[in-house]
N, CA, C, O and CB atoms as a CASP TS submission, in Angstrom:
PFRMAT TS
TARGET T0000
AUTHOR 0000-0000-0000
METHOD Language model
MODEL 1
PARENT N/A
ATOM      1  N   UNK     1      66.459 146.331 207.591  1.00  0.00           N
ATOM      2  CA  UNK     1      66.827 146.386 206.198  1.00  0.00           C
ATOM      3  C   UNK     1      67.076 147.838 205.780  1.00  0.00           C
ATOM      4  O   UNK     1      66.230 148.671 206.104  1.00  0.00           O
ATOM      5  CB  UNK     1      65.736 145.745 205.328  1.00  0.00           C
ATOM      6  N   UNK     2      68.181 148.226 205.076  1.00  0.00           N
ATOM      7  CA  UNK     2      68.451 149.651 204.591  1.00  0.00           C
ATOM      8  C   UNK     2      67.369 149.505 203.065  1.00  0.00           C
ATOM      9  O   UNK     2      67.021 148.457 202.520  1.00  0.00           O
ATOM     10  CB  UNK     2      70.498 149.992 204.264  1.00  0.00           C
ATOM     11  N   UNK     3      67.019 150.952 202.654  1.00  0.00           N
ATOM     12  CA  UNK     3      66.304 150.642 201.610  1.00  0.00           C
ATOM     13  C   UNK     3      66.867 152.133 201.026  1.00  0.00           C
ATOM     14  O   UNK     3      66.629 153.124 201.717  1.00  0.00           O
ATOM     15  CB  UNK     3      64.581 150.245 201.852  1.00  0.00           C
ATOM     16  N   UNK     4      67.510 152.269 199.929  1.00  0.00           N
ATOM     17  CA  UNK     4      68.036 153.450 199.054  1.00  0.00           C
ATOM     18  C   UNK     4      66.775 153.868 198.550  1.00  0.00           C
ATOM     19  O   UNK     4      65.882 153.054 198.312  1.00  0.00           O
ATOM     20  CB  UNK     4      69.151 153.097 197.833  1.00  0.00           C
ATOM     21  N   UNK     5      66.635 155.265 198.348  1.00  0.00           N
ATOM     22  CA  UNK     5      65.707 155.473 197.258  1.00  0.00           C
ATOM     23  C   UNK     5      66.477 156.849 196.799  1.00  0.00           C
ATOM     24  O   UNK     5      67.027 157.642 197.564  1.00  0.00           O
ATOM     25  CB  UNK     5      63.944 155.583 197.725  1.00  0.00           C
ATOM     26  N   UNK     6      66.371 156.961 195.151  1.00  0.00           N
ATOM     27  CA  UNK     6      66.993 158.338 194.538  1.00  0.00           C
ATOM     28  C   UNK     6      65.390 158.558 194.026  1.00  0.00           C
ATOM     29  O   UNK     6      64.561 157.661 193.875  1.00  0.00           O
ATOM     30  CB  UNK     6      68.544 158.243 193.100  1.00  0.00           C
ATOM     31  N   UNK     7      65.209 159.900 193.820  1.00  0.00           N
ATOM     32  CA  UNK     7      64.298 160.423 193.030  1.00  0.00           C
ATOM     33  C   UNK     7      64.601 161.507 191.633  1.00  0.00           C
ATOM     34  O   UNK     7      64.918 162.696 191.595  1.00  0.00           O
ATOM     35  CB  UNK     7      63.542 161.016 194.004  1.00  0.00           C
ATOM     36  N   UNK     8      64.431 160.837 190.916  1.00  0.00           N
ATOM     37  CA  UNK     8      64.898 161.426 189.600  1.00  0.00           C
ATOM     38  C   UNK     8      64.627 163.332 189.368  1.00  0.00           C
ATOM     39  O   UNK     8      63.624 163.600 188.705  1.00  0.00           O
ATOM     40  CB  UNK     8      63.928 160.459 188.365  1.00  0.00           C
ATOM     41  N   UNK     9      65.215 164.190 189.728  1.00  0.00           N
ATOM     42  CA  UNK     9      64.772 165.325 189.429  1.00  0.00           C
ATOM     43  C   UNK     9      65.322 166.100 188.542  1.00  0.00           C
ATOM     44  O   UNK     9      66.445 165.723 188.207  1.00  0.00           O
ATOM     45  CB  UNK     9      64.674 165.876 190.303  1.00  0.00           C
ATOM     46  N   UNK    10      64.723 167.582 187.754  1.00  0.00           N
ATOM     47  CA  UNK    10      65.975 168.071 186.888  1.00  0.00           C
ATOM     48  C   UNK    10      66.282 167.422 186.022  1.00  0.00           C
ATOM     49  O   UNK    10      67.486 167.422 185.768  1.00  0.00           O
ATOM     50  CB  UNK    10      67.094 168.222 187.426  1.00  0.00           C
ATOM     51  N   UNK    11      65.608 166.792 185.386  1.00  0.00           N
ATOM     52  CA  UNK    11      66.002 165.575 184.082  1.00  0.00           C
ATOM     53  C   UNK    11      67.634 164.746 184.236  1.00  0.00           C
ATOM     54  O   UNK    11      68.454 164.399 183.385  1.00  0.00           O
ATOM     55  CB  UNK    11      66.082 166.606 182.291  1.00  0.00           C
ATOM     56  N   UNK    12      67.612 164.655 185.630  1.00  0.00           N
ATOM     57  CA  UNK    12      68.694 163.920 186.152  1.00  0.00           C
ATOM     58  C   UNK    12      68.312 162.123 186.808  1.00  0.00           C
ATOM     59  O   UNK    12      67.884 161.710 187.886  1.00  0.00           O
ATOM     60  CB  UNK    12      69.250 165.004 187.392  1.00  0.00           C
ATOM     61  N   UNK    13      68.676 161.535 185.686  1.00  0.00           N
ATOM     62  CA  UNK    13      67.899 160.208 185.934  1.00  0.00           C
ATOM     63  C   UNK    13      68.485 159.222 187.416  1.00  0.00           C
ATOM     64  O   UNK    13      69.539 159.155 188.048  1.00  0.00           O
ATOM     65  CB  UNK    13      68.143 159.231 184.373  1.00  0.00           C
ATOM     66  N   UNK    14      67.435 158.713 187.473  1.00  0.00           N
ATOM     67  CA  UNK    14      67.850 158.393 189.328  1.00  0.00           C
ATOM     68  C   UNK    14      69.058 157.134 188.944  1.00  0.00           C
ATOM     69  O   UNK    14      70.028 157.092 189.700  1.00  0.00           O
ATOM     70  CB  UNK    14      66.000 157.492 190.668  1.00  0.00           C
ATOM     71  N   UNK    15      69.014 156.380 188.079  1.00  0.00           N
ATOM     72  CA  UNK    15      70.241 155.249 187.838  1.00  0.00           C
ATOM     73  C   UNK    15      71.400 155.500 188.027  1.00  0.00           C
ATOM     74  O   UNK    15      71.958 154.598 188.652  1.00  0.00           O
ATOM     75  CB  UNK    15      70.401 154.770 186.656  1.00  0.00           C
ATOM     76  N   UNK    16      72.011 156.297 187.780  1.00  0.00           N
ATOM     77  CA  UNK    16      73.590 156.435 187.901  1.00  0.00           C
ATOM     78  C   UNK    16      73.745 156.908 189.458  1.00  0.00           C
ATOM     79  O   UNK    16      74.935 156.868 189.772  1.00  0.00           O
ATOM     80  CB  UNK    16      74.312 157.680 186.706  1.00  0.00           C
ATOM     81  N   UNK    17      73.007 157.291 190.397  1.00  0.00           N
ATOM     82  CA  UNK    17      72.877 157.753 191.672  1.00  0.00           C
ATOM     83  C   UNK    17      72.976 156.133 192.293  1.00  0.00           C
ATOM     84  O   UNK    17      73.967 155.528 192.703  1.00  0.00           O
ATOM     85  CB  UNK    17      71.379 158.772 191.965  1.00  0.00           C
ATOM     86  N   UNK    18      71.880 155.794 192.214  1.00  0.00           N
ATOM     87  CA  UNK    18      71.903 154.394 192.866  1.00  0.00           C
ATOM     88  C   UNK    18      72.957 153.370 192.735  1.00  0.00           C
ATOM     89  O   UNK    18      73.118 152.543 193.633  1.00  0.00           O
ATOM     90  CB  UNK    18      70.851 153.750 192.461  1.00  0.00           C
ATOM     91  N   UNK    19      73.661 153.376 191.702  1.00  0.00           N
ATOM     92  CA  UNK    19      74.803 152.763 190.761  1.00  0.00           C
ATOM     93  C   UNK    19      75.800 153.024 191.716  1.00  0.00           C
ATOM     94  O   UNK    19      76.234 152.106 192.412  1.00  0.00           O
ATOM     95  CB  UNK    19      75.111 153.455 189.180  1.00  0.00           C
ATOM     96  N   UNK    20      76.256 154.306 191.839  1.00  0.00           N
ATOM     97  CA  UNK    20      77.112 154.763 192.914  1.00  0.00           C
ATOM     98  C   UNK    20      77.118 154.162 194.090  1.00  0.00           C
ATOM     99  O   UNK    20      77.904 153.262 194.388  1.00  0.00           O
ATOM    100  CB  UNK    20      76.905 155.931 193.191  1.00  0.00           C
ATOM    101  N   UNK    21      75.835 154.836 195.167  1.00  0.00           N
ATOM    102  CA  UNK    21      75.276 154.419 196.422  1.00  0.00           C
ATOM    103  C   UNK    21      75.348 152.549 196.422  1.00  0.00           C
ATOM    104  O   UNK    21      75.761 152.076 197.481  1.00  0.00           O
ATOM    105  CB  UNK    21      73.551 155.142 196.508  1.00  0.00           C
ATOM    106  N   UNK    22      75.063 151.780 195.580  1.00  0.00           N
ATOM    107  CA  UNK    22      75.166 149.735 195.657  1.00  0.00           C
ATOM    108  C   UNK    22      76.610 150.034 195.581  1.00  0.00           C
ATOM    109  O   UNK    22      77.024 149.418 196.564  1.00  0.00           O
ATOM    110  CB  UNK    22      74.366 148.343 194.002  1.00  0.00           C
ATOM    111  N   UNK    23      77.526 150.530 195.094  1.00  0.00           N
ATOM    112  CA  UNK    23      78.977 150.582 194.707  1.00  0.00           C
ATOM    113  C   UNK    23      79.573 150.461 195.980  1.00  0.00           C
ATOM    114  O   UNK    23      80.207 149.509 196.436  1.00  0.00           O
ATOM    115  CB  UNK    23      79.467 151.888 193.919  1.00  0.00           C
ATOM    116  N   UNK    24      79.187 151.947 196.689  1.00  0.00           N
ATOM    117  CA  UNK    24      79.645 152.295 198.228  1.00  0.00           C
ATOM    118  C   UNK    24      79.170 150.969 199.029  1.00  0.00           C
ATOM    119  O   UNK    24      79.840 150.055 199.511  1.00  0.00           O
ATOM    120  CB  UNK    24      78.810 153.848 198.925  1.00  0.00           C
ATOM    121  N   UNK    25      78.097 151.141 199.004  1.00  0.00           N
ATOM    122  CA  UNK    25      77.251 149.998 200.154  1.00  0.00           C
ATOM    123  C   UNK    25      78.027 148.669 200.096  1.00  0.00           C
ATOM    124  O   UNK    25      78.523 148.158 201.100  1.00  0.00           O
ATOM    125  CB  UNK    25      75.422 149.575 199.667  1.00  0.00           C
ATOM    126  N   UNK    26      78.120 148.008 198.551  1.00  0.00           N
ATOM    127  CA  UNK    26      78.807 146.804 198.307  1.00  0.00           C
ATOM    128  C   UNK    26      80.097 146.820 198.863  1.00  0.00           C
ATOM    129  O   UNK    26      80.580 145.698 199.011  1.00  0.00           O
ATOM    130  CB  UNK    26      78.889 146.518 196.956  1.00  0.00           C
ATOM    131  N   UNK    27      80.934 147.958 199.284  1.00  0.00           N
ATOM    132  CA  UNK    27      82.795 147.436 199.258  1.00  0.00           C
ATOM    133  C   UNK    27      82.485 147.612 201.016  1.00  0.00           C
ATOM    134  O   UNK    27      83.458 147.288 201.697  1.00  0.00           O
ATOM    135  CB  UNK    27      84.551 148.947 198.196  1.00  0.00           C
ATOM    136  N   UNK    28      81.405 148.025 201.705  1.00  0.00           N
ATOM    137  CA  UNK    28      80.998 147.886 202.886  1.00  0.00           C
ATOM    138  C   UNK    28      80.331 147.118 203.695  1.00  0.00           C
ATOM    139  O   UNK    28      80.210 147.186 204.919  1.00  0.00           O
ATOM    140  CB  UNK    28      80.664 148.490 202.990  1.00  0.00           C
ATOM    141  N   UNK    29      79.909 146.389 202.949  1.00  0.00           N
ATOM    142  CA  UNK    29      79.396 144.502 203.110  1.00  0.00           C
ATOM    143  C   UNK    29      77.921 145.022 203.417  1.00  0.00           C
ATOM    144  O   UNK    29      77.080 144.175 203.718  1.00  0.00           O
ATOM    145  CB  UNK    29      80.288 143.194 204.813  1.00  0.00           C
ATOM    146  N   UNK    30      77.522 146.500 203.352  1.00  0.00           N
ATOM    147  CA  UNK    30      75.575 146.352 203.227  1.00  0.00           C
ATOM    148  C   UNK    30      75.121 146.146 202.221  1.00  0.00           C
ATOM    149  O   UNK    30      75.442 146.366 201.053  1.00  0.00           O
ATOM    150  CB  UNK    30      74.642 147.488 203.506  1.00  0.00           C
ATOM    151  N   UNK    31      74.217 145.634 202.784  1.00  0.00           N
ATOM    152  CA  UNK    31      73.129 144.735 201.752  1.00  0.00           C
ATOM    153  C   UNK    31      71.911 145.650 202.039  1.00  0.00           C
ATOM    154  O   UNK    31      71.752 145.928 203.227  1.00  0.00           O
ATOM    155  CB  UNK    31      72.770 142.814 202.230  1.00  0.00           C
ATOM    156  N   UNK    32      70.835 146.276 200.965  1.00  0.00           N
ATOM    157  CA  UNK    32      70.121 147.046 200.767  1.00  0.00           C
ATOM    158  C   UNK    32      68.992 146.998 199.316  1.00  0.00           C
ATOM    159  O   UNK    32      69.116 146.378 198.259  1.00  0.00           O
ATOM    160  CB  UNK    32      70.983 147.984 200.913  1.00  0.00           C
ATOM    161  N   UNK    33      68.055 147.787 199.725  1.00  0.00           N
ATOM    162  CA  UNK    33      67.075 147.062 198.634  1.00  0.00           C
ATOM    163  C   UNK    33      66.796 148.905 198.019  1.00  0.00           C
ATOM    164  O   UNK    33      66.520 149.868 198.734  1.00  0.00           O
ATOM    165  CB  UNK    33      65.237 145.828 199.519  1.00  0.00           C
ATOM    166  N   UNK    34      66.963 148.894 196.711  1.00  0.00           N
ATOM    167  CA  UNK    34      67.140 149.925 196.093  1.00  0.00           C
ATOM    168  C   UNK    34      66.001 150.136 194.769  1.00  0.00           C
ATOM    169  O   UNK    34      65.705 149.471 193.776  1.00  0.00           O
ATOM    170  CB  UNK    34      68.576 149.849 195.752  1.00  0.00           C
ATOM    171  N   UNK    35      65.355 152.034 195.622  1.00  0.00           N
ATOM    172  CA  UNK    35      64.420 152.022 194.933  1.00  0.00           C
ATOM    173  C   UNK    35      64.640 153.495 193.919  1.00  0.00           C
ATOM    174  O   UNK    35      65.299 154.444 194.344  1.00  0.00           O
ATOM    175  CB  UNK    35      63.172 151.859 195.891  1.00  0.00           C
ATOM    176  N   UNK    36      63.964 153.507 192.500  1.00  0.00           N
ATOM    177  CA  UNK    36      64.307 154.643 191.894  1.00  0.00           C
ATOM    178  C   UNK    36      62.887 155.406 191.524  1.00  0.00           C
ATOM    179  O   UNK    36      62.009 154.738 190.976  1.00  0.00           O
ATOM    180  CB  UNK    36      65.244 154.301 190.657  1.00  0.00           C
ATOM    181  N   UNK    37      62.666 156.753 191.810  1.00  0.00           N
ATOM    182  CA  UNK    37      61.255 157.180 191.514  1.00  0.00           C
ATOM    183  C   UNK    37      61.261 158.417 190.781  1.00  0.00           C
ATOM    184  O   UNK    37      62.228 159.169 190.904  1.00  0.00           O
ATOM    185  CB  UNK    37      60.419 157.357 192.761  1.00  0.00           C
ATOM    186  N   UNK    38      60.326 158.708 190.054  1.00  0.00           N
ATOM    187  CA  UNK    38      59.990 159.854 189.299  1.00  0.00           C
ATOM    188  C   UNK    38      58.797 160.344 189.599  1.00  0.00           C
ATOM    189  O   UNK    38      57.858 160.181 188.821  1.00  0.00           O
ATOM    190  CB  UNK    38      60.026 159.656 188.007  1.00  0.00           C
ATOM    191  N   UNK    39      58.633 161.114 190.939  1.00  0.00           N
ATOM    192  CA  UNK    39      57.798 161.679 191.284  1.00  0.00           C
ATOM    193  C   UNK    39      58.429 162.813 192.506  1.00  0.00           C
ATOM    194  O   UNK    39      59.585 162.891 192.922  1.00  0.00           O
ATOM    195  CB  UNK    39      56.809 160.666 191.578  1.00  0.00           C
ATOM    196  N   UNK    40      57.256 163.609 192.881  1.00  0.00           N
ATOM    197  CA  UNK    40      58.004 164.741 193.717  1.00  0.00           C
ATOM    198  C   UNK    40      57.935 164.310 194.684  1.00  0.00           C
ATOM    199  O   UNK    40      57.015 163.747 195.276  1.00  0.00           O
ATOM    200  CB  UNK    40      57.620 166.072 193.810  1.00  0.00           C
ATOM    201  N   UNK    41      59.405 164.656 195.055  1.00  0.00           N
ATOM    202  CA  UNK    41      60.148 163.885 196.362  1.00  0.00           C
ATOM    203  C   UNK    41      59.086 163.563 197.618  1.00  0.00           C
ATOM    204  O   UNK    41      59.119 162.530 198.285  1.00  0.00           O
ATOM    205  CB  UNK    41      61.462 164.973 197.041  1.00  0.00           C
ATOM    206  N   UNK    42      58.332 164.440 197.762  1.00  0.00           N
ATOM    207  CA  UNK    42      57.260 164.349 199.609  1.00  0.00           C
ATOM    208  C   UNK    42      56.385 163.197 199.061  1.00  0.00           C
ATOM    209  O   UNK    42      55.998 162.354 199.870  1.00  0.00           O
ATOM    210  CB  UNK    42      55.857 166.204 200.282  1.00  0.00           C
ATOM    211  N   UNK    43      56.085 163.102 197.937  1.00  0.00           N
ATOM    212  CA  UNK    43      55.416 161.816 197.715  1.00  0.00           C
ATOM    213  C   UNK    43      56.000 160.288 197.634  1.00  0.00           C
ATOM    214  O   UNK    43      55.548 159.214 198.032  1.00  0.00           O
ATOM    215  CB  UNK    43      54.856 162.018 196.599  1.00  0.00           C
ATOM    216  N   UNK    44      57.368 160.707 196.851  1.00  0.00           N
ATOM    217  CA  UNK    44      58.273 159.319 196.595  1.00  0.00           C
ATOM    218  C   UNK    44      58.743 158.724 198.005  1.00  0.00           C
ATOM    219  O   UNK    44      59.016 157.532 198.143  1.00  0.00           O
ATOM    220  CB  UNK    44      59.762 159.667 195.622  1.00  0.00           C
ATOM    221  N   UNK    45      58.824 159.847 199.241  1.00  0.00           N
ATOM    222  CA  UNK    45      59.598 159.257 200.128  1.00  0.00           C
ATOM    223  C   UNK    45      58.557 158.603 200.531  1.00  0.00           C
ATOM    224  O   UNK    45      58.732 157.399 200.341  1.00  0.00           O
ATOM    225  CB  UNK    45      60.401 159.994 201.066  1.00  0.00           C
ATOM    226  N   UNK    46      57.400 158.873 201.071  1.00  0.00           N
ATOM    227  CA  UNK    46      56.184 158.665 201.615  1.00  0.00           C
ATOM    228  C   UNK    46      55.727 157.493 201.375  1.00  0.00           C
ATOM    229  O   UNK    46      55.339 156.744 202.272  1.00  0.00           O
ATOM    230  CB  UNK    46      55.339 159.496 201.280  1.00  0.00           C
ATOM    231  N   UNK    47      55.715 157.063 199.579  1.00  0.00           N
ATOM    232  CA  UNK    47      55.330 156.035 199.022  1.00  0.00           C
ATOM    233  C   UNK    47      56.167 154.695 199.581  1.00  0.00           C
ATOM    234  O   UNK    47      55.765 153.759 200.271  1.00  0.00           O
ATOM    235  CB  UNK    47      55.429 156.321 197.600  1.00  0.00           C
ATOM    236  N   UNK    48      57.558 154.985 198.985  1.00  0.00           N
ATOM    237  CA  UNK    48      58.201 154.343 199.554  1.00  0.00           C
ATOM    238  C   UNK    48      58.495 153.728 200.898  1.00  0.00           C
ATOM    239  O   UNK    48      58.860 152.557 201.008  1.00  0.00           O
ATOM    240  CB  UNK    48      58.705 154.717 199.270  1.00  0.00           C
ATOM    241  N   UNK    49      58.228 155.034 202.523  1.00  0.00           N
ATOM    242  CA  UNK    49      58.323 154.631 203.674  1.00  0.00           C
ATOM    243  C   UNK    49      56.934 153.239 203.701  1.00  0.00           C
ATOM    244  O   UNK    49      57.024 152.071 204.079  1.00  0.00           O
ATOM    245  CB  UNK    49      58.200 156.088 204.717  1.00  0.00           C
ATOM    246  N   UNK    50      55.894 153.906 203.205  1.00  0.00           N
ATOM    247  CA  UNK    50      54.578 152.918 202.995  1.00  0.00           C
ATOM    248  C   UNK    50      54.600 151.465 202.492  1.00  0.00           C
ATOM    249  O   UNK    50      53.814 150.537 202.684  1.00  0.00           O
ATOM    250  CB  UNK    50      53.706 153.532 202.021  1.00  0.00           C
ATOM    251  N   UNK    51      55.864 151.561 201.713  1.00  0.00           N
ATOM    252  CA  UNK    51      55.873 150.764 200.953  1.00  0.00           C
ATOM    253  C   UNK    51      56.858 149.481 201.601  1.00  0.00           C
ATOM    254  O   UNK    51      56.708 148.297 201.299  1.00  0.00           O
ATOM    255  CB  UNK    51      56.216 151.444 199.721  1.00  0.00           C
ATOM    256  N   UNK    52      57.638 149.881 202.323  1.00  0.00           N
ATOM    257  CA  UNK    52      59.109 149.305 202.578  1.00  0.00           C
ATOM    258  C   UNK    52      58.753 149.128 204.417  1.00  0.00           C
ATOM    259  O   UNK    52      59.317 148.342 205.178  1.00  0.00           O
ATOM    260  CB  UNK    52      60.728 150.705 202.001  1.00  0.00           C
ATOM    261  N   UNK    53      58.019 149.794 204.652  1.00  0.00           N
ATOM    262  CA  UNK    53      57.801 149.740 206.373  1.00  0.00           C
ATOM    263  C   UNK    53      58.516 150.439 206.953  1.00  0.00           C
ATOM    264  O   UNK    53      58.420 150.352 208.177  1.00  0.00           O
ATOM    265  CB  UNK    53      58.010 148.543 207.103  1.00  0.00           C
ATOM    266  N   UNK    54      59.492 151.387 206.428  1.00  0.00           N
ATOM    267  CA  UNK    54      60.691 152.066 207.162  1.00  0.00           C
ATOM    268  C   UNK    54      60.148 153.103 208.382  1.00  0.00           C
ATOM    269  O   UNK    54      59.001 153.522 208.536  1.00  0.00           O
ATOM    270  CB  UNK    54      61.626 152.976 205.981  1.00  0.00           C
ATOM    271  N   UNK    55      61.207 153.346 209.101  1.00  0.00           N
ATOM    272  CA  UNK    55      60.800 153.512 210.578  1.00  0.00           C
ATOM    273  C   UNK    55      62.203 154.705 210.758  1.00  0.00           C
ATOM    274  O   UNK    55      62.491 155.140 211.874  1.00  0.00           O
ATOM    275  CB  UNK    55      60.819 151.711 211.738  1.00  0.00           C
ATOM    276  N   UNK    56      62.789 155.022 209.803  1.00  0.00           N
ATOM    277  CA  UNK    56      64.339 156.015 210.178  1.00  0.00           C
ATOM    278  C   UNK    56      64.513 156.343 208.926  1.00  0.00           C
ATOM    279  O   UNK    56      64.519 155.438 208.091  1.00  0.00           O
ATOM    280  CB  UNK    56      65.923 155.233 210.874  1.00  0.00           C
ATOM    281  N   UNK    57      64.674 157.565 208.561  1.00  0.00           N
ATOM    282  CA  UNK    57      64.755 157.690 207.276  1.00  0.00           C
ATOM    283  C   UNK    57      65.739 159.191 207.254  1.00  0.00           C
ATOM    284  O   UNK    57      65.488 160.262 207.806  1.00  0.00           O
ATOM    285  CB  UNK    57      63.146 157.686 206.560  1.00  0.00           C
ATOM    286  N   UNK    58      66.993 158.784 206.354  1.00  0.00           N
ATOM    287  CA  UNK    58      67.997 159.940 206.393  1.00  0.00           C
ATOM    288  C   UNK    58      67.597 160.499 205.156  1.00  0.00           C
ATOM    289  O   UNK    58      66.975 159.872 204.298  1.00  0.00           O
ATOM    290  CB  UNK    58      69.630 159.580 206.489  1.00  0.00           C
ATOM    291  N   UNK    59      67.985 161.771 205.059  1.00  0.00           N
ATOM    292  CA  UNK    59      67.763 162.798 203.497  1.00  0.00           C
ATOM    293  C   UNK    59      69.120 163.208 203.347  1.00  0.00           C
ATOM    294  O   UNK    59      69.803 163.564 204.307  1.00  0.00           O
ATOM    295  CB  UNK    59      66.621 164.414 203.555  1.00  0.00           C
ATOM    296  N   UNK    60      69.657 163.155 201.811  1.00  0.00           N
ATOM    297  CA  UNK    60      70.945 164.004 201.437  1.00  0.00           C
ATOM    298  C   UNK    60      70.302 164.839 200.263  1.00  0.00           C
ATOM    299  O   UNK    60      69.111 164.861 199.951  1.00  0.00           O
ATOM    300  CB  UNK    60      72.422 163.012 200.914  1.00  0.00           C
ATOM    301  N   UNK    61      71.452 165.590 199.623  1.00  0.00           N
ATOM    302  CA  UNK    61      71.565 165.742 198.119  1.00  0.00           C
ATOM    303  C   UNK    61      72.117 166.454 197.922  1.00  0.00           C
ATOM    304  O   UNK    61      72.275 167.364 198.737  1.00  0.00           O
ATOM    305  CB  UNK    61      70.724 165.913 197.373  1.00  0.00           C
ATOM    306  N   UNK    62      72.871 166.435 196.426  1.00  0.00           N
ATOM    307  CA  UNK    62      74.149 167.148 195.921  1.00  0.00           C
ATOM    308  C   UNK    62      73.471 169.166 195.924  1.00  0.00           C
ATOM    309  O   UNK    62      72.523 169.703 195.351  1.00  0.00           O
ATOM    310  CB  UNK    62      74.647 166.265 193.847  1.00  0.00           C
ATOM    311  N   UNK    63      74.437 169.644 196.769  1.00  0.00           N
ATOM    312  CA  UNK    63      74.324 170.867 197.029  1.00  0.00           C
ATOM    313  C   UNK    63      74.524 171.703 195.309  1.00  0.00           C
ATOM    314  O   UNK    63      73.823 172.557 194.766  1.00  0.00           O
ATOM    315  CB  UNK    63      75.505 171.194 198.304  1.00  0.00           C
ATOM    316  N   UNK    64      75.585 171.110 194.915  1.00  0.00           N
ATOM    317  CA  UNK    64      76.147 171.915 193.590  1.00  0.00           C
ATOM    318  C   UNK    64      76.109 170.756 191.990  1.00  0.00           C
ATOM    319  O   UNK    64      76.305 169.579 192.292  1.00  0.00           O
ATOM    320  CB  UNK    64      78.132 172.447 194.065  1.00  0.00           C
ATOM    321  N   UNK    65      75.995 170.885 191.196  1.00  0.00           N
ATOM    322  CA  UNK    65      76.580 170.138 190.260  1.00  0.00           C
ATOM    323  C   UNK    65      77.454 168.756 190.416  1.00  0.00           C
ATOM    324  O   UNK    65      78.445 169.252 190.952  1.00  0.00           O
ATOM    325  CB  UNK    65      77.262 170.991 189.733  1.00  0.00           C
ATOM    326  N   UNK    66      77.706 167.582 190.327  1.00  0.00           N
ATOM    327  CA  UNK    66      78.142 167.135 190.949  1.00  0.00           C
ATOM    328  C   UNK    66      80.199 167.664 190.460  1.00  0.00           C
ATOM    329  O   UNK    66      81.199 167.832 191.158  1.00  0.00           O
ATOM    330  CB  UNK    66      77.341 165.725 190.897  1.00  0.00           C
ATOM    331  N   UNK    67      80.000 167.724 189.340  1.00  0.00           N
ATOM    332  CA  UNK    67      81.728 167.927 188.650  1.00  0.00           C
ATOM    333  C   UNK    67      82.108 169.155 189.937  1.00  0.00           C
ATOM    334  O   UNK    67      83.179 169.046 190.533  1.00  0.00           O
ATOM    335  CB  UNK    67      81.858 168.828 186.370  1.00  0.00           C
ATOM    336  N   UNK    68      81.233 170.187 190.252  1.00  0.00           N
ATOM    337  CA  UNK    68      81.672 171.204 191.228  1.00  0.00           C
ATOM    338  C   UNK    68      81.636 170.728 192.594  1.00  0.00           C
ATOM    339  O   UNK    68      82.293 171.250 193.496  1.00  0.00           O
ATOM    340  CB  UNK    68      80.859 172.408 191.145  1.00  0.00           C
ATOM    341  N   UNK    69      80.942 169.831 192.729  1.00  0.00           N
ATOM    342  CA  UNK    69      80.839 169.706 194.393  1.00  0.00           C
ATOM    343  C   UNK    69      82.065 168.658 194.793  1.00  0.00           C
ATOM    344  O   UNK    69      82.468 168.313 195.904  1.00  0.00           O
ATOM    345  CB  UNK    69      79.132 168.989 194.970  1.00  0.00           C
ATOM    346  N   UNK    70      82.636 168.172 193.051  1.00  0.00           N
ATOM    347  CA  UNK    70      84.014 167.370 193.645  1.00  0.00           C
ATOM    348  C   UNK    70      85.217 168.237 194.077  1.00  0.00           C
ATOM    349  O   UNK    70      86.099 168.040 194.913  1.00  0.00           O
ATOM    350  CB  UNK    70      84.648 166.375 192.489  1.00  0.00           C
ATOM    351  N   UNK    71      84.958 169.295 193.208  1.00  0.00           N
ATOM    352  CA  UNK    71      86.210 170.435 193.386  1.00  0.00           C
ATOM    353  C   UNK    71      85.668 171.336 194.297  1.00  0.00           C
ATOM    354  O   UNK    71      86.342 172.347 194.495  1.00  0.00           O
ATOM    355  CB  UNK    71      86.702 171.318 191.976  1.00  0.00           C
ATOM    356  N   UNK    72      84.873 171.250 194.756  1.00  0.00           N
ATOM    357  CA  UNK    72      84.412 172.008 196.260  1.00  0.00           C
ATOM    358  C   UNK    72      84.462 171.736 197.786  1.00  0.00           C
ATOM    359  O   UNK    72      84.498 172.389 198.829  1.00  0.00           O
ATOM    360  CB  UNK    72      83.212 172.132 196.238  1.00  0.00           C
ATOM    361  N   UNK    73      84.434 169.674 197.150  1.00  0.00           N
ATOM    362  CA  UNK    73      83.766 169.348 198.629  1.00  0.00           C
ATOM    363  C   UNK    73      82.734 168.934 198.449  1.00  0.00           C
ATOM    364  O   UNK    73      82.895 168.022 199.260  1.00  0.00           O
ATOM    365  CB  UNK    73      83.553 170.347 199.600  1.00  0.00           C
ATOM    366  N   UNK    74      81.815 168.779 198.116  1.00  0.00           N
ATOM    367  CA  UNK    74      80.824 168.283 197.870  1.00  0.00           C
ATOM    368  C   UNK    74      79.644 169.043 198.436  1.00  0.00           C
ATOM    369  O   UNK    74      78.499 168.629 198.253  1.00  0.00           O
ATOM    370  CB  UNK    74      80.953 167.095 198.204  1.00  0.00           C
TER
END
């Protein structure tokens, strides 16, 4: 099972992240269970791996702003 998780940081709320990520996933036929947290990240992932059983776990995140990282590249 894939399991999303955004963590809300920067008074940047985790919803519109995840919104995106089901968007992508959906026109790609994965199916995924999507989690949103407000806590600091080494804990949220943690909670979550604990939580979900996960066993592989990838990390991203927007390097710049996102309006700049479109006109950058991301």
């Amino acid at each position: 099972d894939v399991v999303v998780l955004t963590v809300a940081e920067l008074a940047r709320p985790a919803g519109p992240v995840l919104e995106e990520a089901r968007a992508y996933l959906d026109r790609h036929g994965v199916a995924a269970r999507y989690v949103a947290a407000e806590a600091p990240v080494a804990e949220a992932v943690a909670a979550t791996v604990a939580e979900h059983g996960c066993d592989l776990g990838l990390m991203g995140r927007h390097r710049y702003a996102r309006w700049l990282g479109s006109g950058l590249g991301g």
